[in-house]
TORRODO-581800 format. One line per field, with one value per residue: x, y, z of N, C-alpha, C in turn; residue number from 1. Coordinates in Angstrom, 1 decimal. Layout:
<atoms>
neast <- [X  ...]
nnorth <- [Y  ...]
nup <- [Z  ...]
caeast <- [X  ...]
canorth <- [Y  ...]
caup <- [Z  ...]
ceast <- [X  ...]
cnorth <- [Y  ...]
cup <- [Z  ...]
miza <- [NUM  ...]
</atoms>
This chain:
<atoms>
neast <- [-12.9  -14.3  -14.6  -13.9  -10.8  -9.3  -8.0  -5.4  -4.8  -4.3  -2.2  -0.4  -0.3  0.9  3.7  4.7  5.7  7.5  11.0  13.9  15.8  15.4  14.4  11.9  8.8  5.9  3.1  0.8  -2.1  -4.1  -1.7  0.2  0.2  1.6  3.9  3.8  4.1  6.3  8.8  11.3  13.8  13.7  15.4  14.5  14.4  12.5  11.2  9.9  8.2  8.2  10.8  12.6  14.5  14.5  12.2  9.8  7.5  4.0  3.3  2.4  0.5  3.0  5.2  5.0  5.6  4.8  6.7  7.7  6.5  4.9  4.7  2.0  1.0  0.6  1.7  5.0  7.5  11.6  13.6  17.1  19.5  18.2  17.9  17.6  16.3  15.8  13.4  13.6  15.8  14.7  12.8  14.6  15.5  13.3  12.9  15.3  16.0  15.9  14.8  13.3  11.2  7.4  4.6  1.6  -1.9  -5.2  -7.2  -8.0  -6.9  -5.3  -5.6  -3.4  -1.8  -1.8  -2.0  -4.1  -4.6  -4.8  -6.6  -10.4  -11.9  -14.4  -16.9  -16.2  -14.3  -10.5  -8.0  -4.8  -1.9  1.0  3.6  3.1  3.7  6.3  7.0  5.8  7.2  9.7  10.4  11.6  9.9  6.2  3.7  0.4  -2.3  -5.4  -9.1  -11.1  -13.7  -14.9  -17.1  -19.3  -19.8  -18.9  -15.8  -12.7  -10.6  -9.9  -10.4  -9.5  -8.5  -10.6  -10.1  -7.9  -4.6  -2.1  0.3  1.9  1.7  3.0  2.0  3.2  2.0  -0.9  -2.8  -5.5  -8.8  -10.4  -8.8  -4.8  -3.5  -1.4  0.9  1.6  3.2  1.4  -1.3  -3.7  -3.0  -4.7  -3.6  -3.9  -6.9  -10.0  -12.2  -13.9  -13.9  -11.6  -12.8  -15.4  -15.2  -13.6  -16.1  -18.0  -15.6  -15.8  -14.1  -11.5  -9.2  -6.2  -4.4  -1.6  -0.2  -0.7  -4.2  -4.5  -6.8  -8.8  -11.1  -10.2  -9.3  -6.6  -4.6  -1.6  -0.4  -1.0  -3.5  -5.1  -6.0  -7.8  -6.5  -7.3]
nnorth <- [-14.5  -11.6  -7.8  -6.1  -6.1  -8.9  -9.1  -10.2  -10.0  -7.6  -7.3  -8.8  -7.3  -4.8  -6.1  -6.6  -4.5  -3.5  -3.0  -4.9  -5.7  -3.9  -1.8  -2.1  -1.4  -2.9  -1.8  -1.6  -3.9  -4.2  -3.6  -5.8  -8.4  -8.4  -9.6  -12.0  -12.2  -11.7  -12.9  -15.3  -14.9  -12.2  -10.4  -8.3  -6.8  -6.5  -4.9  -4.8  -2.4  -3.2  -3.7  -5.7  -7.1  -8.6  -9.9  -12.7  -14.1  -14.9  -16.5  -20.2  -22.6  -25.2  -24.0  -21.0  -18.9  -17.5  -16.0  -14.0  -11.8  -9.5  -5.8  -5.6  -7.9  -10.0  -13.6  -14.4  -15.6  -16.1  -14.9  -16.4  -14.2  -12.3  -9.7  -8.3  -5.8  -2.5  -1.0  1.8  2.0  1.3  3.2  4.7  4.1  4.2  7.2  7.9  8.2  5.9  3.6  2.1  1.8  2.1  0.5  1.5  1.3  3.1  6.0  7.9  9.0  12.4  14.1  15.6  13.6  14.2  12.2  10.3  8.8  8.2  8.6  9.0  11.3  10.6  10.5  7.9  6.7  5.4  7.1  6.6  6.6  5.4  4.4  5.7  8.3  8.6  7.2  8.0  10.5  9.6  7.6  6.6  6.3  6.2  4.1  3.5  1.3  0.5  -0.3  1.7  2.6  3.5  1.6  3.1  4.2  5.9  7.7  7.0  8.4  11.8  15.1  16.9  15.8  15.3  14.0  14.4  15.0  12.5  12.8  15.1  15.5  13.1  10.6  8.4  6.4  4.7  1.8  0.2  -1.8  -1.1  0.1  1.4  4.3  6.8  9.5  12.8  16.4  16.9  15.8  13.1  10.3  7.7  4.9  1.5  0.0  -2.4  -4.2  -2.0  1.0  4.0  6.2  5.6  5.2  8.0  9.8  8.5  8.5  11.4  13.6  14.8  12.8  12.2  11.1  10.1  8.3  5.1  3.3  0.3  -1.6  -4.5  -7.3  -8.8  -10.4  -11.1  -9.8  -8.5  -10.2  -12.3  -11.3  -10.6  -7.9  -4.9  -2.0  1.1]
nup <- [-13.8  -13.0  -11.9  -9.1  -7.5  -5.6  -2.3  -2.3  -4.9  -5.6  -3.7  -4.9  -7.2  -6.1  -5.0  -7.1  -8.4  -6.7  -6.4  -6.8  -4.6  -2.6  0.5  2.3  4.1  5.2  6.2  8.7  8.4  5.3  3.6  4.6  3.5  0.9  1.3  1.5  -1.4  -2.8  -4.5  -4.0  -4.7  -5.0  -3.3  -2.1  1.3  4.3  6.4  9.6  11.5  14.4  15.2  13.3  10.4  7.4  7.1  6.7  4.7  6.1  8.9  8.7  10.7  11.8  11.8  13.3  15.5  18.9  19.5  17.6  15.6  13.0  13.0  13.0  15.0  13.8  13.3  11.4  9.3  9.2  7.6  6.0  7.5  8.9  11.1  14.9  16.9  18.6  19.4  19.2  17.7  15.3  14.6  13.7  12.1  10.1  10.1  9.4  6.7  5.4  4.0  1.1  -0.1  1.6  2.5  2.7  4.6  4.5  5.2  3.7  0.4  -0.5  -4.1  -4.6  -3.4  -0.6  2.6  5.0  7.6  10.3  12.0  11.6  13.2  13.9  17.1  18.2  17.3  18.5  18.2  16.0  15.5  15.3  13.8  11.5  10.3  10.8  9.0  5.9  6.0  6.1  4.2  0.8  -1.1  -1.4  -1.0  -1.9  -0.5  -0.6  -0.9  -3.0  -2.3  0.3  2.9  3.3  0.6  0.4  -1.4  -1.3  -2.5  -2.7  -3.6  -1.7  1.9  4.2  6.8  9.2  8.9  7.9  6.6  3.7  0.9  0.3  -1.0  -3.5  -5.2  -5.6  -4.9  -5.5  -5.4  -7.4  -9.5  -10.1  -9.6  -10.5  -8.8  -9.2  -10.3  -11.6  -10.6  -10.3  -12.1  -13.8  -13.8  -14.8  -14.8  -13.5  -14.3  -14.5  -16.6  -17.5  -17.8  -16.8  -14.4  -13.5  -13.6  -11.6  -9.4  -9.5  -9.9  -12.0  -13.8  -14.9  -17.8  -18.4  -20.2  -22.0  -20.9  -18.9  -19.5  -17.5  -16.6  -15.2  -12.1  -11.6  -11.6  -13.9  -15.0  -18.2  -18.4  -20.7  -21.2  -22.0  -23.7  -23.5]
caeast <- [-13.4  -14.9  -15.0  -12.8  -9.5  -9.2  -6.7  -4.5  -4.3  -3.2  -0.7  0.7  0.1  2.6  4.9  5.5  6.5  8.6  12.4  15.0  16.8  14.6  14.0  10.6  8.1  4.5  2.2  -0.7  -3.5  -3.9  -0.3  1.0  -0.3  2.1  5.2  3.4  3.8  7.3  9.6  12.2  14.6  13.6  16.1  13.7  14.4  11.4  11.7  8.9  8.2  8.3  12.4  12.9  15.2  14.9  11.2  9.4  5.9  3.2  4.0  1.1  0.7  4.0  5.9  4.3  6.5  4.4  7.4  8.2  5.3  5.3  3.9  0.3  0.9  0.8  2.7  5.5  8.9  12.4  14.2  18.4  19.7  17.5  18.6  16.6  16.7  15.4  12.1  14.0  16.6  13.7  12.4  15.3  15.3  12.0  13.3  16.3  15.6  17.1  13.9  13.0  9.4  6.9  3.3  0.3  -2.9  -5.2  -8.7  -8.5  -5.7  -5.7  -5.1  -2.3  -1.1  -2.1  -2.8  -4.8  -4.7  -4.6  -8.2  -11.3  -12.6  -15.4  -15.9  -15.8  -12.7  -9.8  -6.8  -4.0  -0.9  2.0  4.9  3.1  3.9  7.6  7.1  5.5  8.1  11.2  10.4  11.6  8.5  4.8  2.6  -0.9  -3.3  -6.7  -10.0  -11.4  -14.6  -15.4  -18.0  -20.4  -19.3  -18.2  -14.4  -11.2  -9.8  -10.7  -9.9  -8.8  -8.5  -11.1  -9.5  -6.2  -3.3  -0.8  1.5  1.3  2.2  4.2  1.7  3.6  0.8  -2.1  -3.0  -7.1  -9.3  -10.5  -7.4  -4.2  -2.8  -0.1  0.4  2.1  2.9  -0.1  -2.6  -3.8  -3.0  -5.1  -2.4  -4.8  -8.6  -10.0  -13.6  -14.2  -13.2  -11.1  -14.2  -16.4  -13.9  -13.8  -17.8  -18.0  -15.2  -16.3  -12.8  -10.9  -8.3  -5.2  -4.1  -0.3  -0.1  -2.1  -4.7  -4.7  -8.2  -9.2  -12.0  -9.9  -8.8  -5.6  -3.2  -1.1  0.3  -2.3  -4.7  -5.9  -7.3  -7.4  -6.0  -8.2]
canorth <- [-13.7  -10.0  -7.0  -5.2  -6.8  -8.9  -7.9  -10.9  -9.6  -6.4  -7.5  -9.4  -5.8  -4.2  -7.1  -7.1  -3.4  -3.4  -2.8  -5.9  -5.1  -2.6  -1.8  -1.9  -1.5  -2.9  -1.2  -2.5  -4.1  -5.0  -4.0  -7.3  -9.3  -8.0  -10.4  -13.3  -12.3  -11.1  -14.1  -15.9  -14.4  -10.7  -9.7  -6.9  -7.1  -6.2  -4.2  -4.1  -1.4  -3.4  -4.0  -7.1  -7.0  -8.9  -10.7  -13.6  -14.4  -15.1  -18.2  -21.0  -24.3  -25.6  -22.8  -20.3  -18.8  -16.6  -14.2  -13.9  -11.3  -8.1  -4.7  -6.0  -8.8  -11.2  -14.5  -14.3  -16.1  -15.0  -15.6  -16.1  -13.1  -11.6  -9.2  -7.7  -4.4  -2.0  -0.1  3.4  1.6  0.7  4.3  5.8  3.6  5.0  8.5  8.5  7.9  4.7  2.8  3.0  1.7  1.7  0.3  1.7  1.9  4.6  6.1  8.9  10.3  13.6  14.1  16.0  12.7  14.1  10.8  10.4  7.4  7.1  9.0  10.0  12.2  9.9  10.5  6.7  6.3  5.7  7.4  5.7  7.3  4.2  4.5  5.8  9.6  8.7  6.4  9.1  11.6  8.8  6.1  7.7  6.3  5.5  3.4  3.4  -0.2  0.1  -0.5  2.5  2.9  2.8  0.5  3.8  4.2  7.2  7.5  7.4  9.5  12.6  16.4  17.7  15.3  15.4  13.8  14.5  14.4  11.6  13.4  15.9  15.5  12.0  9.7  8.2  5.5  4.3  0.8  -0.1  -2.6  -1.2  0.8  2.1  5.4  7.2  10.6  13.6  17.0  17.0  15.5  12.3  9.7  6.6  3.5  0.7  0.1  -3.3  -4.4  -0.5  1.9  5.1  7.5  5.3  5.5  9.5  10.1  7.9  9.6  13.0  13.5  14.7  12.3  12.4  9.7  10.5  7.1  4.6  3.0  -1.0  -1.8  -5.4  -7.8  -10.3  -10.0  -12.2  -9.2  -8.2  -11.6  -12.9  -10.8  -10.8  -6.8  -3.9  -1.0  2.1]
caup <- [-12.7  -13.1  -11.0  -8.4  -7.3  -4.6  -1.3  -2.8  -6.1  -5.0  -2.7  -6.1  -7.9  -5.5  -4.9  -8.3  -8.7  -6.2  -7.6  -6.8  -3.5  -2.2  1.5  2.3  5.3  4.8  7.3  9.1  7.4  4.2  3.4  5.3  2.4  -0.2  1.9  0.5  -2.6  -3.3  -4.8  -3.2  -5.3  -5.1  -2.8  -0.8  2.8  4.6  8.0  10.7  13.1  16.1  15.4  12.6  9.1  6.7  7.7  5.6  4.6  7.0  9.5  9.8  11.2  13.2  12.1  14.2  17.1  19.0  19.6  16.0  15.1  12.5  13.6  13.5  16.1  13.2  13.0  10.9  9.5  9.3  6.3  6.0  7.9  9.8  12.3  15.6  17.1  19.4  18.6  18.8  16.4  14.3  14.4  13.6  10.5  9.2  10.2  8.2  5.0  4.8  3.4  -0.5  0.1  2.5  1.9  3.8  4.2  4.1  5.2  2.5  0.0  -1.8  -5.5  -4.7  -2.8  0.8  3.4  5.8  8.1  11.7  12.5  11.3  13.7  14.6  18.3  18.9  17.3  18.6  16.9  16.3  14.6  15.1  12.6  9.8  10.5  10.4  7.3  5.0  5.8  5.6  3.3  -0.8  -1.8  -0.5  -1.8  -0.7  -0.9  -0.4  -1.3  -3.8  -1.6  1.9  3.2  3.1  -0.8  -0.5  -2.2  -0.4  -2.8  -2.8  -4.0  -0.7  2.9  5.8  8.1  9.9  7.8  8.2  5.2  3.1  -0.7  0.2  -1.6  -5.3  -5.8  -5.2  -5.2  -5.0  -5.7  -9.1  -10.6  -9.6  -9.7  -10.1  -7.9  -9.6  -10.1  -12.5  -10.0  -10.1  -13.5  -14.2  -14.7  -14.8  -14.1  -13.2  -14.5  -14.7  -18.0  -17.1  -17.9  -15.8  -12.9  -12.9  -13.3  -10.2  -8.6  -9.2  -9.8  -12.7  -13.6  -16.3  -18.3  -19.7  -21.0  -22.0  -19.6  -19.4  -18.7  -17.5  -16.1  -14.8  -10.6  -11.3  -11.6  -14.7  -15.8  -18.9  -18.2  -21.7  -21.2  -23.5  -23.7  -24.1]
ceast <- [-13.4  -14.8  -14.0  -11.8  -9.3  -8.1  -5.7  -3.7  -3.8  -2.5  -0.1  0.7  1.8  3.7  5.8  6.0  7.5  9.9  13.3  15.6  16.5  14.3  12.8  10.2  6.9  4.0  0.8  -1.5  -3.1  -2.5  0.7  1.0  0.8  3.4  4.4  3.4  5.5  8.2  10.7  13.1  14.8  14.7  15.7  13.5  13.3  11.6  10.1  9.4  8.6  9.9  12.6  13.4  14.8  13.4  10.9  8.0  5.4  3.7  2.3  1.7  1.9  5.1  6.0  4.9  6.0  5.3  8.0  6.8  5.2  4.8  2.4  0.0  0.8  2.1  3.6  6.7  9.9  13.1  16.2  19.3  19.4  17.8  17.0  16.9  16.3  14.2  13.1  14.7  15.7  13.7  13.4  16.2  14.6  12.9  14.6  16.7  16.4  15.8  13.8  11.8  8.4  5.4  2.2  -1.3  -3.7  -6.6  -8.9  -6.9  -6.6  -5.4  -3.6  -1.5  -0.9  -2.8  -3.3  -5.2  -4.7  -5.7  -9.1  -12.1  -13.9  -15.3  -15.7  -15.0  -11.5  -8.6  -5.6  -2.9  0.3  3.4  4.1  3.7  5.3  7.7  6.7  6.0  9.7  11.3  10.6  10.4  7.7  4.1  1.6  -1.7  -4.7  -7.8  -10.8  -12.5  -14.8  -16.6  -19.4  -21.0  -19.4  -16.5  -13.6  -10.4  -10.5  -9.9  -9.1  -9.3  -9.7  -10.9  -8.1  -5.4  -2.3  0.6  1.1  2.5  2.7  3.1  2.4  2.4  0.5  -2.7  -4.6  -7.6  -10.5  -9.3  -6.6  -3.7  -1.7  -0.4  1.8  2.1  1.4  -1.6  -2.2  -3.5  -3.5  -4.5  -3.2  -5.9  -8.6  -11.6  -14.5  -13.2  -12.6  -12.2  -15.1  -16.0  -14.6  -15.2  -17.9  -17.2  -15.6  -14.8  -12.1  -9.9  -7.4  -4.9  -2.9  0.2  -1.6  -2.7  -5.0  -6.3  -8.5  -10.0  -11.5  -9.3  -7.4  -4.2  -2.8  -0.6  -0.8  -3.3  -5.6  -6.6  -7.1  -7.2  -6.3  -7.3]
cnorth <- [-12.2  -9.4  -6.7  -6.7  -7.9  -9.0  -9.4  -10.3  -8.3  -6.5  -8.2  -8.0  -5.2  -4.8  -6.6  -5.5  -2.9  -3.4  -3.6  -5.3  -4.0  -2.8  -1.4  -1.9  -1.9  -2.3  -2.3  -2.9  -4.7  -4.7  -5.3  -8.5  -9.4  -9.0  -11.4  -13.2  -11.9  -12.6  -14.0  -15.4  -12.8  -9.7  -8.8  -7.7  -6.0  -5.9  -4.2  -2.8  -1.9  -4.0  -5.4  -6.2  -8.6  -10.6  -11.8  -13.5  -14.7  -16.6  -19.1  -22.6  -24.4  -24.6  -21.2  -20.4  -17.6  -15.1  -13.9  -13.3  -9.8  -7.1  -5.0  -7.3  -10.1  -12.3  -14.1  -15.0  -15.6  -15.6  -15.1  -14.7  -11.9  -11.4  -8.6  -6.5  -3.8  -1.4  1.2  2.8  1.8  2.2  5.3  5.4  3.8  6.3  9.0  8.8  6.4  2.9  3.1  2.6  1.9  1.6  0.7  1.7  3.3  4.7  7.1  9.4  11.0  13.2  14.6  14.8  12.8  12.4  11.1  9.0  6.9  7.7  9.6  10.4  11.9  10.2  9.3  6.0  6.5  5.7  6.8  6.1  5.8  5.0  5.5  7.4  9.4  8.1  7.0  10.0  10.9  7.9  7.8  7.6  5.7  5.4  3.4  2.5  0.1  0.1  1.2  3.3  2.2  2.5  1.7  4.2  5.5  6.7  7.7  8.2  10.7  13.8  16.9  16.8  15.8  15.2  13.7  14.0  13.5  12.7  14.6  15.7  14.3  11.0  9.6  7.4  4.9  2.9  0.3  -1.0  -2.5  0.4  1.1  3.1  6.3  9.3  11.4  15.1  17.6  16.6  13.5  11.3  8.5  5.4  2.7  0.6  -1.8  -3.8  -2.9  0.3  3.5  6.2  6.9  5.8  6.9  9.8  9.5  8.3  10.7  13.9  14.1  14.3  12.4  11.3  10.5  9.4  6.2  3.5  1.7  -1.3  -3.5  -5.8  -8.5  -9.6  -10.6  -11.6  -8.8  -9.5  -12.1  -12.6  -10.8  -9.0  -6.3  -2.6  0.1  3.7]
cup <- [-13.1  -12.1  -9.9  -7.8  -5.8  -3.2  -1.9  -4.0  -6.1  -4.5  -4.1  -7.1  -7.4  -4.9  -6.4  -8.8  -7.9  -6.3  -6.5  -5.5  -2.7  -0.7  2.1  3.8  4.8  6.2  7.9  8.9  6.6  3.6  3.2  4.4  1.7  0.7  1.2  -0.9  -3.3  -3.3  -3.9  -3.6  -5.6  -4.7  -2.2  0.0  3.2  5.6  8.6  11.9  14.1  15.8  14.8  11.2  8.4  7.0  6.5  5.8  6.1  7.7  9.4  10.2  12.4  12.9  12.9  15.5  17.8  19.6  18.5  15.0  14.2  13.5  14.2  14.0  15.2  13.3  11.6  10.6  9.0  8.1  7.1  6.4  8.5  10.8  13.1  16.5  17.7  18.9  18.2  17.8  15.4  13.3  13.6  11.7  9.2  8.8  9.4  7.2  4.5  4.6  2.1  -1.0  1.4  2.1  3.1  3.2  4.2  4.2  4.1  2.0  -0.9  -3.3  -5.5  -3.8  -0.9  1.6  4.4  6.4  9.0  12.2  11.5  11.5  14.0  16.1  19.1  18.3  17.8  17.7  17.4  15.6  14.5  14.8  11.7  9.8  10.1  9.0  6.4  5.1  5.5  4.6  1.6  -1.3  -1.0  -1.5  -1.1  -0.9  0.1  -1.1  -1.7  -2.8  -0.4  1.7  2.5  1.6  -1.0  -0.7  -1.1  -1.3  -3.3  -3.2  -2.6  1.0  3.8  6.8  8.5  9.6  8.7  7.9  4.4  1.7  -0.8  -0.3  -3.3  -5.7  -4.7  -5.6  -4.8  -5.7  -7.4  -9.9  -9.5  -10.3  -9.2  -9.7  -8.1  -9.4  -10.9  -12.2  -10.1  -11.6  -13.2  -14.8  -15.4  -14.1  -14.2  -13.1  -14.4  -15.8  -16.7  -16.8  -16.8  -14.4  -12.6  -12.8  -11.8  -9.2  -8.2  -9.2  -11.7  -12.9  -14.7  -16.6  -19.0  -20.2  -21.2  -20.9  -19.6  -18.4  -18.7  -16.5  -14.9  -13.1  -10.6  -11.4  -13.2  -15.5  -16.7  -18.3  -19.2  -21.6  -22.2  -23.3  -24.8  -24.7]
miza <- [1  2  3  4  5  6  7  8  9  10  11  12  13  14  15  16  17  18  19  20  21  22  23  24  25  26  27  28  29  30  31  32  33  34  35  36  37  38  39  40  41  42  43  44  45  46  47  48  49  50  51  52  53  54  55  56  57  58  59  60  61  62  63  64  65  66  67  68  69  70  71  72  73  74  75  76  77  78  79  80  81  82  83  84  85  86  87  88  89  90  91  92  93  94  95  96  97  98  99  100  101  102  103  104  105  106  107  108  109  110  111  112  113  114  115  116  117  118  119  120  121  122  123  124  125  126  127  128  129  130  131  132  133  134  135  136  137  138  139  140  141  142  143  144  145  146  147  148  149  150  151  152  153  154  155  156  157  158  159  160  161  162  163  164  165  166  167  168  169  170  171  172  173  174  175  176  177  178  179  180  181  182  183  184  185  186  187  188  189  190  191  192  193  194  195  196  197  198  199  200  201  202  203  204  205  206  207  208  209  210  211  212  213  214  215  216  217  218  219  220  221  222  223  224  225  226  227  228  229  230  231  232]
</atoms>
């Protein structure tokens, strides 16, 4: 299989860079994915907003307890040791620094790692802020997973935000459906691309991008494991 990534194989991207014992938040959307993907053996406890530790994959069939749901109302199950808690508790978990991921999505980041994510200023949208405001100022690191181009195909990442900052500087990476990148004090760096070359990328961006290593470029959607790419 060819051509941009799809929301599975990125939730197995950022599962799998996730560091052993790590306290994570996934956010709403396509974030929520990435719990199905993190081994049984990982050791990252997974926190929701709406007050849960230590969450499991998605629930279906007869597992399915409709009061056993993450942030985004989804079913979900509880793995060995799962505690439950207050929202302000919750909140005050984001807020303290006592996360060491949090995965969001994202209507536009900067190069300098500015987010942008709970409106865009449409005036039949309704804006929606949540958690994520506390989680891009508490979580050590943010990851951001989305799709390279909105529907209109213009870029979600862009030189400088349009719409109403979440954060300001707290993006580390960028997780999308044809490359991820990493978010420094040097700008933006090109990790890997995905049925797209690095040069092709930035022309299409409109973007100047850096590469301080080298750039694994591949066809295949199935993630990093025997990918077979090449490295430009």
């Amino acid at each position: 299989m060819t051509g941009p990534l799809s929301t599975s194989a990125m939730a197995a991207l950022v599962a799998a860079d996730i560091a052993p014992g790590s306290f994570v938040n996934l956010g709403i959307g396509l974030p929520t994915s990435v719990a199905d993907h993190l081994s049984a053996d990982s050791g990252v406890v997974l926190h929701t907003e709406n007050g849960m530790l230590n969450m499991g994959p998605a629930a279906t069939g007869d597992d399915i307890d409709p009061d056993l749901t993450n942030a985004g109302k989804a079913p979900v199950t509880e793995l060995p040791g799962s505690a439950y808690f207050h929202h302000a508790d919750s909140f005050a978990m984001m807020r303290g620094g006592h996360l060491d991921v949090c995965v969001l999505g994202a209507f536009q980041v900067s190069v300098t790692g500015d987010l942008a994510n709970w409106h865009t200023g449409a005036p039949d949208a309704i804006p929606a802020v949540g958690g994520a405001m506390d989680l891009a100022i508490g979580a050590e690191q943010v990851f951001v997973m989305m799709s390279l181009f909105a529907r209109d195909g213009t870029s979600k990442l862009v030189e400088r935000c349009s719409y109403p900052l979440t954060g300001v500087g707290c993006v580390s990476r960028i997780y999308t459906d044809l490359a991820v990148f990493d978010v420094g004090p040097s700008g933006v760096a090109v990790r890997e691309t995905f049925g797209i070359t690095a040069d092709d990328l930035s022309e299409r961006l409109g973007l100047s991008l850096t590469r301080d290593y080298e750039v694994l470029t591949t066809g295949s959607t199935q993630g990093r494991d025997g990918v077979g790419g090449s490295v430009e």
